[in-house]
Jmol script that loads the backbone (N, CA, C; Angstrom):
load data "model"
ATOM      1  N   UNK A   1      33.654 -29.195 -82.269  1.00  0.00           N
ATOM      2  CA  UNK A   1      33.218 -30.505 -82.682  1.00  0.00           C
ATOM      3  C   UNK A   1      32.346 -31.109 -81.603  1.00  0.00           C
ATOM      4  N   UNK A   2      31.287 -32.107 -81.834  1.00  0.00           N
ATOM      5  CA  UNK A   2      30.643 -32.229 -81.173  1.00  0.00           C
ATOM      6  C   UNK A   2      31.198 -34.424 -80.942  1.00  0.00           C
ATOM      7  N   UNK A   3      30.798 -34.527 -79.606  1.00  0.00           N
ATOM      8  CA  UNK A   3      30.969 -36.233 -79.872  1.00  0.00           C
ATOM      9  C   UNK A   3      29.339 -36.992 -80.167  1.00  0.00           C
ATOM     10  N   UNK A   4      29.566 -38.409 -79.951  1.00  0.00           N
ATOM     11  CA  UNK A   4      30.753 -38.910 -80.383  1.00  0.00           C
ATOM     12  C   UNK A   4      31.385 -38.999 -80.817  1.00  0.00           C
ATOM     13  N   UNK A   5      32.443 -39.533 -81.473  1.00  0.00           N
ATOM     14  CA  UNK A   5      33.645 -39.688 -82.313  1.00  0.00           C
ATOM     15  C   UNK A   5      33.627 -41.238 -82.727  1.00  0.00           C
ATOM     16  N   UNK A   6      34.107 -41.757 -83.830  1.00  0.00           N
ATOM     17  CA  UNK A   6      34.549 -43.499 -83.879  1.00  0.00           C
ATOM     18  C   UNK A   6      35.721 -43.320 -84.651  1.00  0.00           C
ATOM     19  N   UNK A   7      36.187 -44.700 -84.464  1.00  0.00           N
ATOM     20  CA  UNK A   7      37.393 -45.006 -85.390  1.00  0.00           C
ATOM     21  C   UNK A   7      37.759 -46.233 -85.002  1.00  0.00           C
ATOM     22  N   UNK A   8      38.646 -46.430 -86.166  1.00  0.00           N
ATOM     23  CA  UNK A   8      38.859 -47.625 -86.298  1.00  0.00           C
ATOM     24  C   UNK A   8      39.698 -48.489 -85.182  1.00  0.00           C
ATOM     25  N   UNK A   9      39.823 -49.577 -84.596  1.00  0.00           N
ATOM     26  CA  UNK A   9      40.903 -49.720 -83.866  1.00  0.00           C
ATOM     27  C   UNK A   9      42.348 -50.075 -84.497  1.00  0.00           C
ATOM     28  N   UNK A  10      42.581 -50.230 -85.456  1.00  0.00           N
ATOM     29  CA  UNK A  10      43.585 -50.481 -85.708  1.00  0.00           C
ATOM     30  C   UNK A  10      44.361 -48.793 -86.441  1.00  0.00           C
ATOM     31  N   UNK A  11      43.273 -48.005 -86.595  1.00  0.00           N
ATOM     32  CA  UNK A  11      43.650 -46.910 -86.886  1.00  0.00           C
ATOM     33  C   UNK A  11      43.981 -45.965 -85.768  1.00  0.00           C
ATOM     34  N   UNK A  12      43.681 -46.182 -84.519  1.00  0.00           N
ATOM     35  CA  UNK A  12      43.974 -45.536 -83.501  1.00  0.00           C
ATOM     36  C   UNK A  12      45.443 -45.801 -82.981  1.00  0.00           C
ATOM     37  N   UNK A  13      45.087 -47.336 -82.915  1.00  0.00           N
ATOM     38  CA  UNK A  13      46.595 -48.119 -82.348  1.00  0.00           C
ATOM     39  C   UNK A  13      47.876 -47.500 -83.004  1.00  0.00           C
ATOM     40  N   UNK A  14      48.066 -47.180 -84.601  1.00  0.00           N
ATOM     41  CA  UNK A  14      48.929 -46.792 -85.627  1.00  0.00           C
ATOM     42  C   UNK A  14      48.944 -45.119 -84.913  1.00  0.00           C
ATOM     43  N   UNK A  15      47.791 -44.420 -84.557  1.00  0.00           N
ATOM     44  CA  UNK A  15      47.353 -42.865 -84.506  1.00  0.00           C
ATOM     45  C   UNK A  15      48.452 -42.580 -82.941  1.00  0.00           C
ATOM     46  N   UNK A  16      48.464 -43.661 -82.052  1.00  0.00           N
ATOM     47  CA  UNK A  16      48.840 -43.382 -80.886  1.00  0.00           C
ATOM     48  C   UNK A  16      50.348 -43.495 -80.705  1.00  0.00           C
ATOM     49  N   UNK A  17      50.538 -44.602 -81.616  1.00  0.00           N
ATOM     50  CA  UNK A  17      52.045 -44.976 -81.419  1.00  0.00           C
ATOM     51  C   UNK A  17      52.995 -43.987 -82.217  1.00  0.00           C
ATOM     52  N   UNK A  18      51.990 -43.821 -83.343  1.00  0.00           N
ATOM     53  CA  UNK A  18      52.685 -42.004 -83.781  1.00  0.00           C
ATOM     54  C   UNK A  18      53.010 -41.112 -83.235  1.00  0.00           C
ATOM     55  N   UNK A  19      52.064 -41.025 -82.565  1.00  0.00           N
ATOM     56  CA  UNK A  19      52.172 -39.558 -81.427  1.00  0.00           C
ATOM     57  C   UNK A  19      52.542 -39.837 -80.492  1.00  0.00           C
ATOM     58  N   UNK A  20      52.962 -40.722 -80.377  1.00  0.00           N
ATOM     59  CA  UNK A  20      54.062 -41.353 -78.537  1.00  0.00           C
ATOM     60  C   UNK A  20      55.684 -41.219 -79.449  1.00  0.00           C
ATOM     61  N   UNK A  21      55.812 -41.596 -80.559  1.00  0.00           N
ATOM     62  CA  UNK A  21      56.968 -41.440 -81.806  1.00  0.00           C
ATOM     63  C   UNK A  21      57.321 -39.640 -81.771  1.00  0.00           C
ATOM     64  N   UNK A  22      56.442 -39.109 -81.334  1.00  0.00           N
ATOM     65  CA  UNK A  22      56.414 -37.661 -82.327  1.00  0.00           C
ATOM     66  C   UNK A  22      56.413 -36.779 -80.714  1.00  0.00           C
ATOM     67  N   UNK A  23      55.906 -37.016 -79.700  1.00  0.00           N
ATOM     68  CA  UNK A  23      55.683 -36.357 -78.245  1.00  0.00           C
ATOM     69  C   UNK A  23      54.689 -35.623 -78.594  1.00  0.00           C
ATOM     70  N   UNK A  24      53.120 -36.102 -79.442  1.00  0.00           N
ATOM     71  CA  UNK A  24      52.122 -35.475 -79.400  1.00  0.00           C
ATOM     72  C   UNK A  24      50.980 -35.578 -78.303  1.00  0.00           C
ATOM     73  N   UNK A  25      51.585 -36.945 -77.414  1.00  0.00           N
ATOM     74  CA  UNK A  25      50.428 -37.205 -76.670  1.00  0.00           C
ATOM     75  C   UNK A  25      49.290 -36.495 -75.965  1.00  0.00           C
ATOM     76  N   UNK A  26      50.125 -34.886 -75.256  1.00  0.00           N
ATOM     77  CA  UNK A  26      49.618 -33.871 -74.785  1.00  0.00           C
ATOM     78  C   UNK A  26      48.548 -33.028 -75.664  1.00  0.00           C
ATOM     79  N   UNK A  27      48.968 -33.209 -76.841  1.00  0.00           N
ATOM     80  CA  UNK A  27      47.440 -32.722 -77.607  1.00  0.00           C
ATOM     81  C   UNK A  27      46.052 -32.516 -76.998  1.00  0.00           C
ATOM     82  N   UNK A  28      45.786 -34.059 -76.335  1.00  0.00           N
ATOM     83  CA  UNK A  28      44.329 -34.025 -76.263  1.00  0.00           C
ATOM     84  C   UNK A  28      43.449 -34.690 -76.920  1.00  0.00           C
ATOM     85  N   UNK A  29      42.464 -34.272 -77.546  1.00  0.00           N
ATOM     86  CA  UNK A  29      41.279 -35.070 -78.359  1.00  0.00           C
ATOM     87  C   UNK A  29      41.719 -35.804 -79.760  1.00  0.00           C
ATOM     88  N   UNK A  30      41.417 -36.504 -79.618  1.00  0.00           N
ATOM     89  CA  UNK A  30      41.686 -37.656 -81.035  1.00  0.00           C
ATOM     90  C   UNK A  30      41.816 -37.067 -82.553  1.00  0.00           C
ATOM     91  N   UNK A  31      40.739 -36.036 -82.501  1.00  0.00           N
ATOM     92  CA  UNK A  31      40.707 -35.486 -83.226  1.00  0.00           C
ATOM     93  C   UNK A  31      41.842 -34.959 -83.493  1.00  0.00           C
ATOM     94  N   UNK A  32      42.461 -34.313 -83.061  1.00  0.00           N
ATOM     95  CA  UNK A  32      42.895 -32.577 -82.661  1.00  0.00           C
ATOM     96  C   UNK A  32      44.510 -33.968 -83.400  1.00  0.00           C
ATOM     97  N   UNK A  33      44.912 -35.071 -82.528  1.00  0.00           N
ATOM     98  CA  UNK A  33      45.775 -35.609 -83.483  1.00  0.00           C
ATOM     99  C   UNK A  33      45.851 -36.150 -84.388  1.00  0.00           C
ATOM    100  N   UNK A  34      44.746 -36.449 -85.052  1.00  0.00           N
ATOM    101  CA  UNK A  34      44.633 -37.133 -86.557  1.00  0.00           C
ATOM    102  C   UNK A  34      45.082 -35.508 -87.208  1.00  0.00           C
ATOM    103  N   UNK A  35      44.261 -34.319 -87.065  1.00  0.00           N
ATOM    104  CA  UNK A  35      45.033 -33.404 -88.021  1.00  0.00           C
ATOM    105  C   UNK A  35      46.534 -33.154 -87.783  1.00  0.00           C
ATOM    106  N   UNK A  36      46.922 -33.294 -86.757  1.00  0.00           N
ATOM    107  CA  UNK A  36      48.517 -33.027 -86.863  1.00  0.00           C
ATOM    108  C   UNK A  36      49.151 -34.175 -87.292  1.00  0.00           C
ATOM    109  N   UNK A  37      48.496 -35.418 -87.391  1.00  0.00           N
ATOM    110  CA  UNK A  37      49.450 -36.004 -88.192  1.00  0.00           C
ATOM    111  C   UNK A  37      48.954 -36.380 -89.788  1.00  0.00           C
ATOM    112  N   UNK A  38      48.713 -35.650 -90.164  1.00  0.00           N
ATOM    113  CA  UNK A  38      47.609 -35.831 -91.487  1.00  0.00           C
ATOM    114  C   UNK A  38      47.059 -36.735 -91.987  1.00  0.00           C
ATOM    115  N   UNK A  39      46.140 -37.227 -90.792  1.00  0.00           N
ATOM    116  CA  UNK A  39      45.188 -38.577 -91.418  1.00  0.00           C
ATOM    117  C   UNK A  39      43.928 -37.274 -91.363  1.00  0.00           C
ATOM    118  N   UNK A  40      42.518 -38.464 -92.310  1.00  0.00           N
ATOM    119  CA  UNK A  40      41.587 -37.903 -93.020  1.00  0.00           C
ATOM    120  C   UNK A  40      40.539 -37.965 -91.666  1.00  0.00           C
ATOM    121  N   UNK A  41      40.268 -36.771 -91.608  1.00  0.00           N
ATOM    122  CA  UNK A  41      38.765 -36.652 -90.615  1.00  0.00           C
ATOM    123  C   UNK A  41      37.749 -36.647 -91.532  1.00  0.00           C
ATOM    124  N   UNK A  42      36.710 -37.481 -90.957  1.00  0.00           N
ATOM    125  CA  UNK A  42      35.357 -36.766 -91.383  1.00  0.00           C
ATOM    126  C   UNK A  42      34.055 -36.834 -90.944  1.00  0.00           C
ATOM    127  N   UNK A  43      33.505 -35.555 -91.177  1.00  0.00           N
ATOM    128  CA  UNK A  43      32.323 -34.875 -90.861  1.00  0.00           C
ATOM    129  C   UNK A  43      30.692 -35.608 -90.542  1.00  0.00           C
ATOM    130  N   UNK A  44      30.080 -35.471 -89.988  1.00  0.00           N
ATOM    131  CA  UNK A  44      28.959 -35.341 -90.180  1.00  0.00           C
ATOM    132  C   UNK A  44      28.323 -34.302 -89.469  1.00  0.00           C
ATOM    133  N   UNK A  45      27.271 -33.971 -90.279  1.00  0.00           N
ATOM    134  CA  UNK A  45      26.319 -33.093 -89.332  1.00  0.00           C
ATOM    135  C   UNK A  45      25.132 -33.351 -88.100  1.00  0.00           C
ATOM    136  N   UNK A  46      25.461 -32.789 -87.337  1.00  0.00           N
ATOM    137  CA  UNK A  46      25.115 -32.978 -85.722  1.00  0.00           C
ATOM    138  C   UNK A  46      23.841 -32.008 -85.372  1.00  0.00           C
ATOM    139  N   UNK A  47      23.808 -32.045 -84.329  1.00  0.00           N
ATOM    140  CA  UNK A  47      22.735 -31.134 -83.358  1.00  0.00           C
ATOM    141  C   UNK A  47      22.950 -30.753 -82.455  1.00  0.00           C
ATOM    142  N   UNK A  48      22.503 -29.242 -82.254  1.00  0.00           N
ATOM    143  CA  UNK A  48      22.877 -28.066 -81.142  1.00  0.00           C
ATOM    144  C   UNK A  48      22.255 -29.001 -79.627  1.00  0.00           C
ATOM    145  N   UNK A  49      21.020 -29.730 -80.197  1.00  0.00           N
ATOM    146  CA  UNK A  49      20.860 -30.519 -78.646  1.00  0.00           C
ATOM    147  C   UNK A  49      21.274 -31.953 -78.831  1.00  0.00           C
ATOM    148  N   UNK A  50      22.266 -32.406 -79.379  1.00  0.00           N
ATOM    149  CA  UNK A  50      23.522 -33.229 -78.722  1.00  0.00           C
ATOM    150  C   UNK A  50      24.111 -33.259 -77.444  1.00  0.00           C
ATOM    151  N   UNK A  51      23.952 -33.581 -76.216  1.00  0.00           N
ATOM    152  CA  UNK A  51      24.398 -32.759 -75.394  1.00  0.00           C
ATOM    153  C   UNK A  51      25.004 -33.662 -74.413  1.00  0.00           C
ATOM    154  N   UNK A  52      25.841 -33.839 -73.604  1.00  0.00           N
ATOM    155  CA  UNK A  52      26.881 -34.674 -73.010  1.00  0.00           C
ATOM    156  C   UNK A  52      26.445 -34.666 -71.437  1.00  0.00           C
ATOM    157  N   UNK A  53      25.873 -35.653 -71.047  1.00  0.00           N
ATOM    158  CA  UNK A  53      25.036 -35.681 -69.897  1.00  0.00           C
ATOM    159  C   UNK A  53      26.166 -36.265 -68.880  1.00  0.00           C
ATOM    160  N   UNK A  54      27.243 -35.138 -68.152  1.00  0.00           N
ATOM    161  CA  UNK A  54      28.095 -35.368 -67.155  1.00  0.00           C
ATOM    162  C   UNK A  54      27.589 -35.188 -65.768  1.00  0.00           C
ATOM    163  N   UNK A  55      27.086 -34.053 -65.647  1.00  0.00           N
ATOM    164  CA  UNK A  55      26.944 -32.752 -64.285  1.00  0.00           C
ATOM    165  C   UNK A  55      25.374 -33.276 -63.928  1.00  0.00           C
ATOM    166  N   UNK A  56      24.422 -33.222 -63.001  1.00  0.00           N
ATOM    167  CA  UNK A  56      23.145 -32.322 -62.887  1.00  0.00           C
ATOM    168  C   UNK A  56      23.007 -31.850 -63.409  1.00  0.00           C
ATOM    169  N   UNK A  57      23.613 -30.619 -63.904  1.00  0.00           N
ATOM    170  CA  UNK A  57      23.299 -29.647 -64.550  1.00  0.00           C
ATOM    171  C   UNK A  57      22.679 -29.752 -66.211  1.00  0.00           C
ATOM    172  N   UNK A  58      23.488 -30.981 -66.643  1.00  0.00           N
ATOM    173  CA  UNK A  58      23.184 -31.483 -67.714  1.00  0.00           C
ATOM    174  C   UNK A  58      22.058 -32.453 -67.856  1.00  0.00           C
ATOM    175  N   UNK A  59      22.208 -32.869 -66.616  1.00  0.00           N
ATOM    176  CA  UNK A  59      20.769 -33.853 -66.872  1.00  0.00           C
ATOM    177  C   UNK A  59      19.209 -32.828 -67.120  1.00  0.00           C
ATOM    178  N   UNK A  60      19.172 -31.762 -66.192  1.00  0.00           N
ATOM    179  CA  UNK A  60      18.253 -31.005 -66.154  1.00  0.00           C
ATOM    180  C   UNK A  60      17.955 -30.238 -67.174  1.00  0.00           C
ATOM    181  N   UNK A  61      19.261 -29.933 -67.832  1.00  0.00           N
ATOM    182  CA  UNK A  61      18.921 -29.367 -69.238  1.00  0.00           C
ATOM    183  C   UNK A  61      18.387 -30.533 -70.673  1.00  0.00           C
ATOM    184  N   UNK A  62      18.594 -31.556 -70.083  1.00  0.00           N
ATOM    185  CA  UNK A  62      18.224 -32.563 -71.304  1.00  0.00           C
ATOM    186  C   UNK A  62      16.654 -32.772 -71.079  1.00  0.00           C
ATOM    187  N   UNK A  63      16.221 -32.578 -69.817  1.00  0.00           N
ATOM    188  CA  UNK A  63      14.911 -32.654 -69.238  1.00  0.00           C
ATOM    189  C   UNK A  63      13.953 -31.695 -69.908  1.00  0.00           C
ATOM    190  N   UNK A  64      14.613 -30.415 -69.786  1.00  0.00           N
ATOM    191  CA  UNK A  64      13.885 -29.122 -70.514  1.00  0.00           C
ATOM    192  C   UNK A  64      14.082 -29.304 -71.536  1.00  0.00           C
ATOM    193  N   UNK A  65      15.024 -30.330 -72.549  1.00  0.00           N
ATOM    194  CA  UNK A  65      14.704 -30.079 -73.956  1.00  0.00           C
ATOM    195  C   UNK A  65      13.841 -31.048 -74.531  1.00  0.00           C
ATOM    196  N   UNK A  66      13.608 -32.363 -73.383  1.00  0.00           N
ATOM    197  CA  UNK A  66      12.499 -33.327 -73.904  1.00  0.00           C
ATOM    198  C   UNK A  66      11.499 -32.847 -73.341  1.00  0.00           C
ATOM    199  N   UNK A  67      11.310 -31.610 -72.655  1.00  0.00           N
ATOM    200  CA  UNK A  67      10.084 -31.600 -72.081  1.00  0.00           C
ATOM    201  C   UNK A  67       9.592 -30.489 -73.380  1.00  0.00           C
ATOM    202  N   UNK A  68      10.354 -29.485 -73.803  1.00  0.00           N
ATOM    203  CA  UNK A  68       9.969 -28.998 -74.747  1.00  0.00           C
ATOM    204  C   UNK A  68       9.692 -30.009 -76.520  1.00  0.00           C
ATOM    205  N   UNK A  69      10.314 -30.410 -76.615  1.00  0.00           N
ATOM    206  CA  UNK A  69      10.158 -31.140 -77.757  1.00  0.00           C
ATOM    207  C   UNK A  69       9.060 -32.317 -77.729  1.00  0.00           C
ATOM    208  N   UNK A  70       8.160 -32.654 -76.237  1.00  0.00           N
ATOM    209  CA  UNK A  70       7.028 -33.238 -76.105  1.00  0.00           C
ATOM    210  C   UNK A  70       6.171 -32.851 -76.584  1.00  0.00           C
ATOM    211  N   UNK A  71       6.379 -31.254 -75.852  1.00  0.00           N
ATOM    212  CA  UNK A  71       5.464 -29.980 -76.078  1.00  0.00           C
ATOM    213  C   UNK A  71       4.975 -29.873 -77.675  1.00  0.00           C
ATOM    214  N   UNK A  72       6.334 -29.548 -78.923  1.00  0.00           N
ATOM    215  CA  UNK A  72       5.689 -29.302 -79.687  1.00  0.00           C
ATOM    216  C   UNK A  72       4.872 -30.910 -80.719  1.00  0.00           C
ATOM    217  N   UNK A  73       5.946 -31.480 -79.977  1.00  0.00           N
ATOM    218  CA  UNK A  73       5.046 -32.803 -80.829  1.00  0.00           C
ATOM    219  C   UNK A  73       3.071 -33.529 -80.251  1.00  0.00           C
ATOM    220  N   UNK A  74       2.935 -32.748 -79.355  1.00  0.00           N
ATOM    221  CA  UNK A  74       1.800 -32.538 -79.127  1.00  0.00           C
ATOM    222  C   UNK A  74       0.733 -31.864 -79.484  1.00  0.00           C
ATOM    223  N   UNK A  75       1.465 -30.364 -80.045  1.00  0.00           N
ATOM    224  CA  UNK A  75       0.802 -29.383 -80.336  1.00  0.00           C
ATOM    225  C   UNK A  75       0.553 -29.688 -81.602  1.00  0.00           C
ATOM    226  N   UNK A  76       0.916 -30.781 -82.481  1.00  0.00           N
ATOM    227  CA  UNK A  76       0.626 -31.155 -83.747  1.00  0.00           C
ATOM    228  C   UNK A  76      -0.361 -31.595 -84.267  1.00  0.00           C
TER     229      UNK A  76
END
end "model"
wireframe off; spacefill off
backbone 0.3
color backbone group
């Protein structure tokens, strides 16, 4: 899955106190506990250059993908 993510706040508040009820907290991603406790996820479709600008490493790669995607919108 790719982020961001949203939700509701009052749907989280209900999502958390469940899983503090249940000892799911260790799960992890929000996601990952809405399916174990069977509330409704849903989808949209995303992009491979979505990309989560933490590291250097990430910044530099977001660099090469606007520097490429300059590229072809130039070449137009």
């Amino acid at each position: 899955m790719q982020t961001p993510d949203a939700y509701k706040m009052n749907l989280l508040n209900e999502l958390f106190h469940m899983a503090s009820e249940e000892q799911l907290l260790s799960l992890g991603a929000t996601n990952t506990l809405m399916f174990e406790l069977n509330k409704k996820v849903h989808f949209a479709q995303g992009s491979e250059v979505n990309i989560r600008l933490t590291t250097q490493e990430d910044i530099i790669l977001c660099e090469s993908l606007l520097n490429l995607r300059n590229k072809s919108i130039n070449n137009i």
